[in-house]
N, CA, C and O atoms as a Maestro MAE file, in Angstrom:
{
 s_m_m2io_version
 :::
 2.0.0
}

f_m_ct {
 s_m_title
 :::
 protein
 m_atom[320] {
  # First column is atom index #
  i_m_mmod_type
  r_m_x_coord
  r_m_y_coord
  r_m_z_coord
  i_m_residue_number
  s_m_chain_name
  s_m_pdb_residue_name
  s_m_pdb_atom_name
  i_m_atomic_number
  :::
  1 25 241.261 194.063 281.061 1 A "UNK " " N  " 7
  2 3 241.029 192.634 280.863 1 A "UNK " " CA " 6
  3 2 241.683 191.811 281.971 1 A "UNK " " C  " 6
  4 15 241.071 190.834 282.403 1 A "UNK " " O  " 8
  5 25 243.160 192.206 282.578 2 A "UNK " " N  " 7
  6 3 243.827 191.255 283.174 2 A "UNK " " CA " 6
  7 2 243.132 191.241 284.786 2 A "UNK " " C  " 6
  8 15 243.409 190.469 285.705 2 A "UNK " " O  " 8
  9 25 242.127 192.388 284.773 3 A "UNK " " N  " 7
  10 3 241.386 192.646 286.051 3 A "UNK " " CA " 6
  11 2 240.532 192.097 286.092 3 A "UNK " " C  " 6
  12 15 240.237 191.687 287.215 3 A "UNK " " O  " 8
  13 25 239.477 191.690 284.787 4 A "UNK " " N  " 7
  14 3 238.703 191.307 284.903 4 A "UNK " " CA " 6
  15 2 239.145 189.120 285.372 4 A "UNK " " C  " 6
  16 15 238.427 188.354 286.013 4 A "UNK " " O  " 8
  17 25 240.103 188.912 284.916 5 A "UNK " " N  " 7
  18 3 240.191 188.093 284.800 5 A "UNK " " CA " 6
  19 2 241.010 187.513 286.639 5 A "UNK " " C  " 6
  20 15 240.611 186.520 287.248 5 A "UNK " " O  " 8
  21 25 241.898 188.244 287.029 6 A "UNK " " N  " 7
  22 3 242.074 188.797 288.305 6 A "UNK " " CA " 6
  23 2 240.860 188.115 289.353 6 A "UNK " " C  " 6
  24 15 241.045 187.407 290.343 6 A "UNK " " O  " 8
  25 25 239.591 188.584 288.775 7 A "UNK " " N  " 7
  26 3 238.732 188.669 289.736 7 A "UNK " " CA " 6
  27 2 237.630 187.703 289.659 7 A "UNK " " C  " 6
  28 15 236.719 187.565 290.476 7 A "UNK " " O  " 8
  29 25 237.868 186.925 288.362 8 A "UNK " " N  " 7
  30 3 237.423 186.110 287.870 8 A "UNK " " CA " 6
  31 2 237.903 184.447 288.597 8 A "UNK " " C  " 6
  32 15 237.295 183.377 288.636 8 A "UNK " " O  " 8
  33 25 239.109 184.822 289.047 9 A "UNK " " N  " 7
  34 3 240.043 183.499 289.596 9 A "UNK " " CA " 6
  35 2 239.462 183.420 290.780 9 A "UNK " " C  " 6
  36 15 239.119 182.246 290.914 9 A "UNK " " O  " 8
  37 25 239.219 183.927 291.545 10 A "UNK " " N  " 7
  38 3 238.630 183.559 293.159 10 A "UNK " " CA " 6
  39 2 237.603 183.067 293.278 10 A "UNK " " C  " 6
  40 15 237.369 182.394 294.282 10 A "UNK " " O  " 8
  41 25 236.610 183.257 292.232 11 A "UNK " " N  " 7
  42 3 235.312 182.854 292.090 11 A "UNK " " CA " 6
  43 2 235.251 181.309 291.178 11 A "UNK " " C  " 6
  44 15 234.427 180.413 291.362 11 A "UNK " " O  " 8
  45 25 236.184 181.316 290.339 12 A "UNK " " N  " 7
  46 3 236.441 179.745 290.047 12 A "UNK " " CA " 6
  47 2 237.637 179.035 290.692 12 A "UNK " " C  " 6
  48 15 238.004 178.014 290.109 12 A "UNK " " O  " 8
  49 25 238.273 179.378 291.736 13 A "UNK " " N  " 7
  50 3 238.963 178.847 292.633 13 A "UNK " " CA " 6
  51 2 237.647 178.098 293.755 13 A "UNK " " C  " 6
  52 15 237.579 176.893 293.999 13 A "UNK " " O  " 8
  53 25 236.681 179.181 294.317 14 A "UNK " " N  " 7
  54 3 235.530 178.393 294.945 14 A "UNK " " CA " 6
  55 2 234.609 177.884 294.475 14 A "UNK " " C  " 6
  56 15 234.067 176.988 295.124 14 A "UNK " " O  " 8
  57 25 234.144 178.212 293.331 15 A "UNK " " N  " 7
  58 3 233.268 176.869 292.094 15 A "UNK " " CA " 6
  59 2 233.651 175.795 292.515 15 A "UNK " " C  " 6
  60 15 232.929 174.966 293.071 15 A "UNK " " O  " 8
  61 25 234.982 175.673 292.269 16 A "UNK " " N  " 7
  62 3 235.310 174.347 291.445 16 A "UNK " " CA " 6
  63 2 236.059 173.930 292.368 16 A "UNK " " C  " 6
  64 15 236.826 173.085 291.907 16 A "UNK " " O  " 8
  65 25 236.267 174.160 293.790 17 A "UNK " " N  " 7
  66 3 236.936 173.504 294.923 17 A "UNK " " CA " 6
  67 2 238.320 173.672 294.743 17 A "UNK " " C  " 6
  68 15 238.862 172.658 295.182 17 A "UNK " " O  " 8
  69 25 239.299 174.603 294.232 18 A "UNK " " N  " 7
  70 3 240.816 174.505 293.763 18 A "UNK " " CA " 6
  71 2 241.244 175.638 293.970 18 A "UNK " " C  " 6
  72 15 241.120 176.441 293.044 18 A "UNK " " O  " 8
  73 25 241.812 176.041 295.090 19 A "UNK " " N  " 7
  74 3 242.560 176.799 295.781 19 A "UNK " " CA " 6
  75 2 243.893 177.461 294.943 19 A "UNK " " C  " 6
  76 15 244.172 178.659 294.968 19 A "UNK " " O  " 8
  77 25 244.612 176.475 294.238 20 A "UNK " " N  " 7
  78 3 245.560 176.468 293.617 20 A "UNK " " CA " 6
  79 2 245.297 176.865 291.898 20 A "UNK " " C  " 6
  80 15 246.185 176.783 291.049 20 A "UNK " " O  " 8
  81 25 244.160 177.216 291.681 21 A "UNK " " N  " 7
  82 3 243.677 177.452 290.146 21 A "UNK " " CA " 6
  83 2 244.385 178.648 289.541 21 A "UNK " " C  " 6
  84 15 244.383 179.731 290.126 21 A "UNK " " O  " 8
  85 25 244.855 178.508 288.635 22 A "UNK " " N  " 7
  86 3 245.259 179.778 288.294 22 A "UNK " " CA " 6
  87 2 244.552 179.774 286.720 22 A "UNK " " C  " 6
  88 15 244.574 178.756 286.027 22 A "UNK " " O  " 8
  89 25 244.130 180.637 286.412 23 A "UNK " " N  " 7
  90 3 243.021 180.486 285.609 23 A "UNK " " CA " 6
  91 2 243.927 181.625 284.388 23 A "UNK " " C  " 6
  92 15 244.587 182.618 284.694 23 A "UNK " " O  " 8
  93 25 243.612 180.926 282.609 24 A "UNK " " N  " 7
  94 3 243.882 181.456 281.976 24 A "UNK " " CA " 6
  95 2 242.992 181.797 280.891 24 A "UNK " " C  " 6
  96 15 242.035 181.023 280.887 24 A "UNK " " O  " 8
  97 25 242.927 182.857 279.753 25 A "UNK " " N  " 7
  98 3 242.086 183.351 278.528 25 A "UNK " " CA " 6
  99 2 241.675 181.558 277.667 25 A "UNK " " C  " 6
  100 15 240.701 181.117 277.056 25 A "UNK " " O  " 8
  101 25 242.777 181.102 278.000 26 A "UNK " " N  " 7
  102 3 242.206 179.172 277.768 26 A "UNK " " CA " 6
  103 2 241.336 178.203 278.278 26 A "UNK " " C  " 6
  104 15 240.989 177.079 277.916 26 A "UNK " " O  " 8
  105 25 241.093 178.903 279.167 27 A "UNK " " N  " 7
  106 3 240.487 177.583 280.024 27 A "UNK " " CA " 6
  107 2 239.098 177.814 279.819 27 A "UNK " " C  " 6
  108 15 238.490 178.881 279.736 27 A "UNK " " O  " 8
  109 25 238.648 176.502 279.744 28 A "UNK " " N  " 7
  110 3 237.390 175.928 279.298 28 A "UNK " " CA " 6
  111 2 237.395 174.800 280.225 28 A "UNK " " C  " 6
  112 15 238.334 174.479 280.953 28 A "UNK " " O  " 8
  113 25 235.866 174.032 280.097 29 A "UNK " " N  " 7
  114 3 235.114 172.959 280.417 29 A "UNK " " CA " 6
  115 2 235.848 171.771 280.262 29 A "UNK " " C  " 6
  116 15 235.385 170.776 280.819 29 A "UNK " " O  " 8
  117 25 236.617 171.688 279.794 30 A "UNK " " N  " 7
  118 3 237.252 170.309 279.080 30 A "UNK " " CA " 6
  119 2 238.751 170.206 279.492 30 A "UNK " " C  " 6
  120 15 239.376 169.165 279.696 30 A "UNK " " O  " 8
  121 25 239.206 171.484 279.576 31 A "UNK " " N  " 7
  122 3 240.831 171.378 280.095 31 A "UNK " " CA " 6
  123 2 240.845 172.036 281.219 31 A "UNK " " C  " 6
  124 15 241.964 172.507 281.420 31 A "UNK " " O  " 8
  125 25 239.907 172.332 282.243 32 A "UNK " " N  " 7
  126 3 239.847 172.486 283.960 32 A "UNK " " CA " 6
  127 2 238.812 171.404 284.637 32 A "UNK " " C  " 6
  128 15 237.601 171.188 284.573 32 A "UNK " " O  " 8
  129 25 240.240 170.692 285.498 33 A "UNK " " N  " 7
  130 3 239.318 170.239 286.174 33 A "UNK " " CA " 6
  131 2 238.328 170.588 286.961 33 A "UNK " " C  " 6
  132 15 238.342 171.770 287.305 33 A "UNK " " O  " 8
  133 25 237.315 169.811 287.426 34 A "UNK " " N  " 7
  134 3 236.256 170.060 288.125 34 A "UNK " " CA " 6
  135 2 235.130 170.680 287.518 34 A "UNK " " C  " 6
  136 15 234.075 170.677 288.152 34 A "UNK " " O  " 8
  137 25 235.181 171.255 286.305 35 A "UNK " " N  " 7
  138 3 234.701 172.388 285.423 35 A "UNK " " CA " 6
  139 2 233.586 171.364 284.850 35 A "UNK " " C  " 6
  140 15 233.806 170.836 283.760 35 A "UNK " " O  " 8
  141 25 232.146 171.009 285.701 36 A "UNK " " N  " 7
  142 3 231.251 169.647 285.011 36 A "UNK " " CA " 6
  143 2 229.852 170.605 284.414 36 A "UNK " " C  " 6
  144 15 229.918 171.618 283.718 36 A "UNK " " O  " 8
  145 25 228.812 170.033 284.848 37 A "UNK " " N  " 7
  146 3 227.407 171.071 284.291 37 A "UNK " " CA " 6
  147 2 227.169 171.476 285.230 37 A "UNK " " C  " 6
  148 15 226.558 172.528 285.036 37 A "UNK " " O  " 8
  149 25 227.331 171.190 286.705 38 A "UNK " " N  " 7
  150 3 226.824 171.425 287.166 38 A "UNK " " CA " 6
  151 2 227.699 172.995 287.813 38 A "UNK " " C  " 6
  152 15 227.184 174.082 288.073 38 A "UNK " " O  " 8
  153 25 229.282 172.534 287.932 39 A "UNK " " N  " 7
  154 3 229.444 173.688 288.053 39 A "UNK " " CA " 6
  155 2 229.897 174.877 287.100 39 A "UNK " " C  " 6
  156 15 230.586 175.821 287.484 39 A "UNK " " O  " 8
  157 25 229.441 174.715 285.865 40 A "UNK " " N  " 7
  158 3 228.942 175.899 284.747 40 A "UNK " " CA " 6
  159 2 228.351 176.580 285.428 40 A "UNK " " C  " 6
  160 15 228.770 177.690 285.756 40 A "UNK " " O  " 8
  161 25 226.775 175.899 285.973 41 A "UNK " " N  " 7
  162 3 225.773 176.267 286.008 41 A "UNK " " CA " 6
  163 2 226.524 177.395 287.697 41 A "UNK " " C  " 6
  164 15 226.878 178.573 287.641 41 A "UNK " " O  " 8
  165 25 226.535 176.770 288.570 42 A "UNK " " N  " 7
  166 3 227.290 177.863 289.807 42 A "UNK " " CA " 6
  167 2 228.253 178.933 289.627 42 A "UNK " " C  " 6
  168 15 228.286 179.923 290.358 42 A "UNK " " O  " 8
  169 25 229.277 178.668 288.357 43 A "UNK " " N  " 7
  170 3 230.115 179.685 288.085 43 A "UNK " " CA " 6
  171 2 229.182 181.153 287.556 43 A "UNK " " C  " 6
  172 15 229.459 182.290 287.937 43 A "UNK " " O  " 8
  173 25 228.243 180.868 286.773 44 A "UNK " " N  " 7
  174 3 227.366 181.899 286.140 44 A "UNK " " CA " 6
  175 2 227.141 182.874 286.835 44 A "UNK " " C  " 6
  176 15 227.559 184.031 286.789 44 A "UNK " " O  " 8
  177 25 226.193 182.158 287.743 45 A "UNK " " N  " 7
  178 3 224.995 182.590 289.021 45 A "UNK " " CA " 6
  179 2 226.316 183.512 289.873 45 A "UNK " " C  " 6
  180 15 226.261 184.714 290.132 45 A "UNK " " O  " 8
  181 25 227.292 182.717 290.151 46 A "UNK " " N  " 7
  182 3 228.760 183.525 290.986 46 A "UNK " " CA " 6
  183 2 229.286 184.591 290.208 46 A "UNK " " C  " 6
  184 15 229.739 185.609 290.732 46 A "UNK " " O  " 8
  185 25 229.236 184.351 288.632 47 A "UNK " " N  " 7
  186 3 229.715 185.295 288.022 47 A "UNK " " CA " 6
  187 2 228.692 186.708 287.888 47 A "UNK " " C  " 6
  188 15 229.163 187.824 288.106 47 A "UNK " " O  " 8
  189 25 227.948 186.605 287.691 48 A "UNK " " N  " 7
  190 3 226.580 187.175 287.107 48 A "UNK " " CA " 6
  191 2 225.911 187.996 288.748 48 A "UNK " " C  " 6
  192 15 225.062 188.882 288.653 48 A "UNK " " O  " 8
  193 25 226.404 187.570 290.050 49 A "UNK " " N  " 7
  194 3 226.338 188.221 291.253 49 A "UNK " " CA " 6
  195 2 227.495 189.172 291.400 49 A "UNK " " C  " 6
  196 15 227.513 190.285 291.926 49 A "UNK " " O  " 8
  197 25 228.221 188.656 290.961 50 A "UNK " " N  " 7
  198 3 229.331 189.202 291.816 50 A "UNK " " CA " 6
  199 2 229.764 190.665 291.025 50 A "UNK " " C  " 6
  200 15 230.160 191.735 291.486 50 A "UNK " " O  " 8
  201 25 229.505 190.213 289.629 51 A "UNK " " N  " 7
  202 3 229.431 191.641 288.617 51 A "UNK " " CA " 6
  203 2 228.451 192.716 288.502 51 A "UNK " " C  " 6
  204 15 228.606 193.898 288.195 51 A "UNK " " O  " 8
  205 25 227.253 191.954 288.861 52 A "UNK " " N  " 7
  206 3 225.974 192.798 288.629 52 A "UNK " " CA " 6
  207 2 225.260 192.564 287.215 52 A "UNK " " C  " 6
  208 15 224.258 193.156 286.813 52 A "UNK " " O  " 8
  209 25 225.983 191.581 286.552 53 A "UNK " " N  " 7
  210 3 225.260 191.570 284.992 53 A "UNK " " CA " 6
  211 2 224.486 190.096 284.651 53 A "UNK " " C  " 6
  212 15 224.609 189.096 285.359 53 A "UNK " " O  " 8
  213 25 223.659 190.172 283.413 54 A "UNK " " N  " 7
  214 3 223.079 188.754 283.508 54 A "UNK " " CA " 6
  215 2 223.615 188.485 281.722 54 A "UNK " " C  " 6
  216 15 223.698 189.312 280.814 54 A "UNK " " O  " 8
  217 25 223.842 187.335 281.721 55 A "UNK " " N  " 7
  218 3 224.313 186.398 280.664 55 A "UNK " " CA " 6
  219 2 222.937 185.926 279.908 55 A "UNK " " C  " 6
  220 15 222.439 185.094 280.666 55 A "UNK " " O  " 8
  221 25 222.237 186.053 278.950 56 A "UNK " " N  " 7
  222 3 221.500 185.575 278.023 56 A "UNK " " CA " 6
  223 2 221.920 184.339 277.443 56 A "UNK " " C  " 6
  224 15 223.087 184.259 277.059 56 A "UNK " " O  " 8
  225 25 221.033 183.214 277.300 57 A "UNK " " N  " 7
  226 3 221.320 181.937 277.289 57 A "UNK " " CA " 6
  227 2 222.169 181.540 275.683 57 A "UNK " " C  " 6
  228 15 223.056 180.696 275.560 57 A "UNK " " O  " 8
  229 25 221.595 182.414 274.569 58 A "UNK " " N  " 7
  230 3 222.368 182.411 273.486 58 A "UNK " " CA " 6
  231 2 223.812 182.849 273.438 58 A "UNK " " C  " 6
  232 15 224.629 182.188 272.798 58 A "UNK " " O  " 8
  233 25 224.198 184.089 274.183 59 A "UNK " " N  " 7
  234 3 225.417 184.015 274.583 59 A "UNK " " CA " 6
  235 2 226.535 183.302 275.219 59 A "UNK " " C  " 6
  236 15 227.692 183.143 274.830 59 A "UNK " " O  " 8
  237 25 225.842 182.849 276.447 60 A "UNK " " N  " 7
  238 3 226.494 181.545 277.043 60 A "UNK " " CA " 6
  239 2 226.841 180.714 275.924 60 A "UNK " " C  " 6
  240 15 228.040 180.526 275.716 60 A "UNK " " O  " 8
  241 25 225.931 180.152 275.121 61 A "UNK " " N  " 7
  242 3 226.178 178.849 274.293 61 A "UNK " " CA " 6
  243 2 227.351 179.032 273.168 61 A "UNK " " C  " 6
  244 15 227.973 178.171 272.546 61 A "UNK " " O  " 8
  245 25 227.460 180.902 273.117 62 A "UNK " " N  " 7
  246 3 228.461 181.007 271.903 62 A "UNK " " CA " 6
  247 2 229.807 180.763 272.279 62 A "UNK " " C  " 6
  248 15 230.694 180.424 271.497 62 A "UNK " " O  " 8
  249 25 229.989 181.022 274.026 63 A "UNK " " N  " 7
  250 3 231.085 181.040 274.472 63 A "UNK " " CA " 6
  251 2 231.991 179.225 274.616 63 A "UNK " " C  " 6
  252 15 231.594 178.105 274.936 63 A "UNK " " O  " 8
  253 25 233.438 179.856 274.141 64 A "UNK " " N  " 7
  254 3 234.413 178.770 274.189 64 A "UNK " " CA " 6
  255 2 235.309 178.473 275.248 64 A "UNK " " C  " 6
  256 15 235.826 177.417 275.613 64 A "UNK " " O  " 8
  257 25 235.386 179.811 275.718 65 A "UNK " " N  " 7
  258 3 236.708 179.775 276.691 65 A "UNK " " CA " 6
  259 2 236.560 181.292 277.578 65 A "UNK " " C  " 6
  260 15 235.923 182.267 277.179 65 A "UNK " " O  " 8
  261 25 237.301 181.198 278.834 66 A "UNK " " N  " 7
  262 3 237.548 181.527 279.768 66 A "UNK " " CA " 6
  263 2 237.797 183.340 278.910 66 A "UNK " " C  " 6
  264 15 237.230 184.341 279.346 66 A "UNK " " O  " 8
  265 25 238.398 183.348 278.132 67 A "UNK " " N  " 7
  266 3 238.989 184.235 277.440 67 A "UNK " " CA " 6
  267 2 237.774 185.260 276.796 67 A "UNK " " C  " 6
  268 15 237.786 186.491 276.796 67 A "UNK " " O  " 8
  269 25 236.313 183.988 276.033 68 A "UNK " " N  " 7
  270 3 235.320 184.905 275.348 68 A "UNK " " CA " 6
  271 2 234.529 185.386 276.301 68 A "UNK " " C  " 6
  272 15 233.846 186.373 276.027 68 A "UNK " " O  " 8
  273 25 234.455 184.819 277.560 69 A "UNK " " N  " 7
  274 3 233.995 185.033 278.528 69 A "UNK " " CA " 6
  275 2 233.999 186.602 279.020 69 A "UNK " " C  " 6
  276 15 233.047 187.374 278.909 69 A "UNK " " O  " 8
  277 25 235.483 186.943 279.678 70 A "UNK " " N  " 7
  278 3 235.971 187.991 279.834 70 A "UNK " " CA " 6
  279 2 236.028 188.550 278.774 70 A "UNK " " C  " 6
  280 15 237.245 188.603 278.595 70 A "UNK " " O  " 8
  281 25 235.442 189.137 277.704 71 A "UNK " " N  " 7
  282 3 235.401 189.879 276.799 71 A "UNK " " CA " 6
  283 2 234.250 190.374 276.660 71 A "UNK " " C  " 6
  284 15 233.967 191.568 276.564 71 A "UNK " " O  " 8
  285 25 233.025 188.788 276.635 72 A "UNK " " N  " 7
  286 3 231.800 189.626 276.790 72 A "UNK " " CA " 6
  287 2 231.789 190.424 277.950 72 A "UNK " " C  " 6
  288 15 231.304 191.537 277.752 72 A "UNK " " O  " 8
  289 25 232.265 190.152 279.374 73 A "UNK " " N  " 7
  290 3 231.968 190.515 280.082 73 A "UNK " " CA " 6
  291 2 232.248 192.491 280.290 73 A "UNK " " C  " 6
  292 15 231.485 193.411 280.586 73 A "UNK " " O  " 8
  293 25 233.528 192.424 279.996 74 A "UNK " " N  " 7
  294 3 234.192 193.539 279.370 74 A "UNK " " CA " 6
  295 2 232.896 194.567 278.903 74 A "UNK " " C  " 6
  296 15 232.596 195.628 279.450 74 A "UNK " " O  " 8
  297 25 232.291 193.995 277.849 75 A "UNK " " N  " 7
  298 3 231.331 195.020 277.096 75 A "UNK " " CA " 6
  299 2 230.391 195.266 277.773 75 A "UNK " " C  " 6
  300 15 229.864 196.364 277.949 75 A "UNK " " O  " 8
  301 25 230.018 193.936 278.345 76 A "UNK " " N  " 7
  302 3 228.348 194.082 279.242 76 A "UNK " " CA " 6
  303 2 228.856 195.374 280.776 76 A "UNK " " C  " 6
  304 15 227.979 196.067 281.292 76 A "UNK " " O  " 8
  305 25 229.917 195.426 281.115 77 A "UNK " " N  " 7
  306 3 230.465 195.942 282.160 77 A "UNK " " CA " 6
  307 2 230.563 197.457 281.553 77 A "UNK " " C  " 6
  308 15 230.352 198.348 282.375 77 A "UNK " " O  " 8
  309 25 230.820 197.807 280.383 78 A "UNK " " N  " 7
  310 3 231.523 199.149 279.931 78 A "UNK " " CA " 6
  311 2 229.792 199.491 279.330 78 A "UNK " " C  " 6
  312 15 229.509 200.616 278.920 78 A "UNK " " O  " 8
  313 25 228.862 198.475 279.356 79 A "UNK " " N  " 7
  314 3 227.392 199.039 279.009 79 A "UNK " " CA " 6
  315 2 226.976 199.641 280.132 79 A "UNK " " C  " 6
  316 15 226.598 200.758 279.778 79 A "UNK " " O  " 8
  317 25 226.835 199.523 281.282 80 A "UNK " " N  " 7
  318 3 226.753 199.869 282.798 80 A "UNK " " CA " 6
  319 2 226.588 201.378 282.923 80 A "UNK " " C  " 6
  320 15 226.499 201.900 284.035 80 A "UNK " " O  " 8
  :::
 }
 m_bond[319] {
  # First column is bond index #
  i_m_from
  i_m_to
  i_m_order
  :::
  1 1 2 1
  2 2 3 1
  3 3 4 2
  4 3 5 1
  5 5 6 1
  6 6 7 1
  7 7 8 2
  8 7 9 1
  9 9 10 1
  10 10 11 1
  11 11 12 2
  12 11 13 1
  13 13 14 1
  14 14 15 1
  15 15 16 2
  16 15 17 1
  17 17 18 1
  18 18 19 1
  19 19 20 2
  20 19 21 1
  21 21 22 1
  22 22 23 1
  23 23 24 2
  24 23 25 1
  25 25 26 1
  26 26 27 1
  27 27 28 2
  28 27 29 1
  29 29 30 1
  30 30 31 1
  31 31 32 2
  32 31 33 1
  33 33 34 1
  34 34 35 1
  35 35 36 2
  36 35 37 1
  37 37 38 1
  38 38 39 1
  39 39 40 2
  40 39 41 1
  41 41 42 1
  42 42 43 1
  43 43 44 2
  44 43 45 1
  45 45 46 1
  46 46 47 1
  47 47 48 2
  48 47 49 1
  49 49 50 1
  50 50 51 1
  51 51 52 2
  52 51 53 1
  53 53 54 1
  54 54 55 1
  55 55 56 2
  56 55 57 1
  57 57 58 1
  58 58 59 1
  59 59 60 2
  60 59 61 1
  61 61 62 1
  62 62 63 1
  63 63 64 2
  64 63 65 1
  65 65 66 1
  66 66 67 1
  67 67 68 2
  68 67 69 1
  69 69 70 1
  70 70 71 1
  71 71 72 2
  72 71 73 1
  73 73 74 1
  74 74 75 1
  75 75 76 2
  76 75 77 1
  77 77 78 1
  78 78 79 1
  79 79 80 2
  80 79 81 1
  81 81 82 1
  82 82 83 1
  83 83 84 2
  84 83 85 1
  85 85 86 1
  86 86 87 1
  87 87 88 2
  88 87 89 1
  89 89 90 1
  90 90 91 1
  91 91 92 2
  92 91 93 1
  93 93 94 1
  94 94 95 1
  95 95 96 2
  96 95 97 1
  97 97 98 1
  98 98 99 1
  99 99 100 2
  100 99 101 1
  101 101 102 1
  102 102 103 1
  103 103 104 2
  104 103 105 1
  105 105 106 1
  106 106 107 1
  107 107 108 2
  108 107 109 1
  109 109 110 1
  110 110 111 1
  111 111 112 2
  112 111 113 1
  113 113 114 1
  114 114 115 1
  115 115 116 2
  116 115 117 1
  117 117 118 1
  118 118 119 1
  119 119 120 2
  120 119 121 1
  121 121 122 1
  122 122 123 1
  123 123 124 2
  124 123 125 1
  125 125 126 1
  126 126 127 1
  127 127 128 2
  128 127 129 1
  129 129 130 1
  130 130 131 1
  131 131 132 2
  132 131 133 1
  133 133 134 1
  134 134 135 1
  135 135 136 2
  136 135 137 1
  137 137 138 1
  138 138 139 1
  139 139 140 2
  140 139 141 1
  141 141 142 1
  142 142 143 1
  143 143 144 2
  144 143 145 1
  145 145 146 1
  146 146 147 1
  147 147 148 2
  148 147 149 1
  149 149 150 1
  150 150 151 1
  151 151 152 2
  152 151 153 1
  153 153 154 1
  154 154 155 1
  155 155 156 2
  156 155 157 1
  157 157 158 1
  158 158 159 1
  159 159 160 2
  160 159 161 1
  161 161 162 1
  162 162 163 1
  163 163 164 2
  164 163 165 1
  165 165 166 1
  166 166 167 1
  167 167 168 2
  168 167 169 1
  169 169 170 1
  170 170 171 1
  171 171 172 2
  172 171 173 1
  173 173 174 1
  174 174 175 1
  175 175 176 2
  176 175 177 1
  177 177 178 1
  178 178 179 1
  179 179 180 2
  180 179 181 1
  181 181 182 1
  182 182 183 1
  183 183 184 2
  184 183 185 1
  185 185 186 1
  186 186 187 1
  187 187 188 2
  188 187 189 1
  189 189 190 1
  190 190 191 1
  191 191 192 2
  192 191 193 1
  193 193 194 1
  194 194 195 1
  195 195 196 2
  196 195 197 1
  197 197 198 1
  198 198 199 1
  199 199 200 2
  200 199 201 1
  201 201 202 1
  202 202 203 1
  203 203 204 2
  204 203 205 1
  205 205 206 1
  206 206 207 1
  207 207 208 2
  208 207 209 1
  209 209 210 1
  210 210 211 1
  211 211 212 2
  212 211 213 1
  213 213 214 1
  214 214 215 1
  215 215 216 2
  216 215 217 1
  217 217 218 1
  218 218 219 1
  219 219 220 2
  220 219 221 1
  221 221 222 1
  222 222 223 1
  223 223 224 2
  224 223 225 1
  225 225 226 1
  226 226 227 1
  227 227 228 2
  228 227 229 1
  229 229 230 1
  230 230 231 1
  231 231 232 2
  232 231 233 1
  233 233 234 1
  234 234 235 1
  235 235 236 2
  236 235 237 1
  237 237 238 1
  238 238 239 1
  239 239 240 2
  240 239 241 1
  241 241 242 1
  242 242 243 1
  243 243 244 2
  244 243 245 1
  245 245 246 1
  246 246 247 1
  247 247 248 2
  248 247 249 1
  249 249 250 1
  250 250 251 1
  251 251 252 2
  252 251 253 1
  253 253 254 1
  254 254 255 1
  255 255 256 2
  256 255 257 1
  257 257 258 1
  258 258 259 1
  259 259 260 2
  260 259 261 1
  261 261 262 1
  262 262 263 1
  263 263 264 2
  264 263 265 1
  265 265 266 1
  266 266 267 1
  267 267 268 2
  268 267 269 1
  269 269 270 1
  270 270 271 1
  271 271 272 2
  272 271 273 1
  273 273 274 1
  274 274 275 1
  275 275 276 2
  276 275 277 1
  277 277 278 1
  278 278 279 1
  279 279 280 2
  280 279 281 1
  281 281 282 1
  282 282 283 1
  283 283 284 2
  284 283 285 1
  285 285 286 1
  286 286 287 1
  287 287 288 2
  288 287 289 1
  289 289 290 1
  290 290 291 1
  291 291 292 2
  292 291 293 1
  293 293 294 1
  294 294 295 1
  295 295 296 2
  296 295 297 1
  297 297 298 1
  298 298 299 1
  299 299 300 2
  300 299 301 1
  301 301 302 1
  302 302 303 1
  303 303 304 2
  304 303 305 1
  305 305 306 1
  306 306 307 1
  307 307 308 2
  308 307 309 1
  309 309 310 1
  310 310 311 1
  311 311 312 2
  312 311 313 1
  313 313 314 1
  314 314 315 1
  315 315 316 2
  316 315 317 1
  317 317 318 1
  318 318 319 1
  319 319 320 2
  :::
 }
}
């Protein structure tokens, strides 16, 4: 998990323009800055390249945080 999340920070360090991000199992849309629709929508596409996996739109919508994120991702990764 702490890898996934590891690797997860560089890619929302360049989303979201913040060099200095240190990204936690908390963070969401609402308590990171820069974090708007539009760059949801770029983190995905960054996330979803950079892993090799694709996010289904019902899933996205279930997710709360930075945390459910890396969990689905976890499974979709250990489906591989």
């Amino acid at each position: 998990m702490a890898d996934i999340l590891s690797q997860l920070e560089p890619i929302f360090r360049d989303v979201l323009d913040n060099p200095t991000l240190r990204l936690t199992r908390e963070a969401n849309a609402s308590n990171t800055e820069g974090w708007d629709s539009l760059a949801h929508i770029n983190l995905i596409s960054s996330i979803e390249q950079h892993f090799g996996i694709s996010f289904d739109l019902g899933e996205l919508e279930r997710l709360v945080d930075v945390g459910q994120m890396a969990d689905l991702m976890e499974q979709k990764l250990a489906a591989l």
